[in-house]
N, C-alpha and C positions, 0 to 999 in steps of 0.2 A: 441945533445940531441935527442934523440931515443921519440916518445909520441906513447903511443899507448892508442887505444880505444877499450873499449868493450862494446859489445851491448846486455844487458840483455834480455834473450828470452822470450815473453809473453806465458801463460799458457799452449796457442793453439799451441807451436810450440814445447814444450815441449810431448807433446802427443802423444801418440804411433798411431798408425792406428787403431788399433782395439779400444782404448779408444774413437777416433775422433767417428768412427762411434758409438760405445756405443751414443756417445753425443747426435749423426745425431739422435738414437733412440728415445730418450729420448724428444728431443724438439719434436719430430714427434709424440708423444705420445699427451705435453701436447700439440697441435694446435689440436689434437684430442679430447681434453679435459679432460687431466688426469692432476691431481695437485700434484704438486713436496709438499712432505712430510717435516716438518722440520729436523725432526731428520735423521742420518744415519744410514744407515743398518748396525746392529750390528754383522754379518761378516767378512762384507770385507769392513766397511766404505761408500760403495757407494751412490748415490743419490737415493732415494726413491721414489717411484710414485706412488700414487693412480688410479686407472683406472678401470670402471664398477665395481667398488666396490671391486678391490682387489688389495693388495698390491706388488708390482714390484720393485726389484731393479735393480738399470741400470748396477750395477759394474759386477755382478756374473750371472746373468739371461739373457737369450737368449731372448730377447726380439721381433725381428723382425716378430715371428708371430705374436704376439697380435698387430704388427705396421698392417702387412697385414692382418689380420681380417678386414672385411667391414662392415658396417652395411647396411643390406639390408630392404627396406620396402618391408608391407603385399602386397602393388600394384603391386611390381617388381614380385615378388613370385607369386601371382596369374595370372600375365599375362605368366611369361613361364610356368605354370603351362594347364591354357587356350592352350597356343602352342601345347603343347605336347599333350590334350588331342582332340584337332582339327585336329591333324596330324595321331592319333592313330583312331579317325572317320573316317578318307579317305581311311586308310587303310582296316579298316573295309566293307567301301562300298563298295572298289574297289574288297575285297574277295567274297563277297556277289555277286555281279556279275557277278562272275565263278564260283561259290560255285555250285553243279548239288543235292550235299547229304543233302535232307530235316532237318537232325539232327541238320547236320553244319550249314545249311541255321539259325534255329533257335535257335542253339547257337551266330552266327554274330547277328544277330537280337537283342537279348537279352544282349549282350556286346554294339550293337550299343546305345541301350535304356540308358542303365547306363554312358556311356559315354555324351548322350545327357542329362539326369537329372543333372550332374555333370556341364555341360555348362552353366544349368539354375540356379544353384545354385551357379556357379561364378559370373554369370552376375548380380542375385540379389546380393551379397557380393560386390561388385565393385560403386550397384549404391547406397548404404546406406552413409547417410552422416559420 
């Protein structure tokens, strides 16, 4: 007497590769805080997600940008912003410097000026509660 056994395959093992990752998406969405919709997309069936206020499905939609969409704070943004406009001063000096043509001299000058109002105007933005 011959017995044989089979082993019913759970969902996950069932799933293509491309579905896995769709999934990979979709949980990546909601730990980002997007909330999985009841109903399905009336498409293609697939699971539906809410996210900064728009609706997503996981079955038909390219999702992976909105996974790597980041959110960035106003602090992050004004500090490279501060970078860039403390690095574009140096440069300014350092033309200033060499500069021999009085026009030039007073065109550096006057970019230097706006560059430094711009510092003052970061730094008050930065310390407001």
């Amino acid at each position: 007497m011959n017995v044989v056994f089979y082993r019913a395959k759970s969902p996950v093992e069932v799933m293509s590769m491309a579905d896995k990752d769709k999934m990979k998406v979709a949980v990546e969405l909601v730990r980002k805080g997007a909330t999985m919709l009841g109903e399905p997309c009336a498409k293609c069936g697939g699971i539906k997600v809410s996210y900064h206020g728009k609706v997503y499905c996981t079955g038909h939609e390219d999702l992976s940008s909105v996974v790597a969409a980041e959110t960035v704070s106003m602090d992050t943004v004004l500090a490279g912003v501060k970078e860039v406009i403390l690095s574009k001063l140096n440069e300014a000096a350092s033309s200033l410097g060499q500069e021999s043509d009085r026009v030039k001299q007073e065109q550096l000058v006057s970019l230097m000026t706006k560059y430094y109002d711009l510092l003052e105007k970061l730094s008050q933005r930065q310390h407001r509660p």
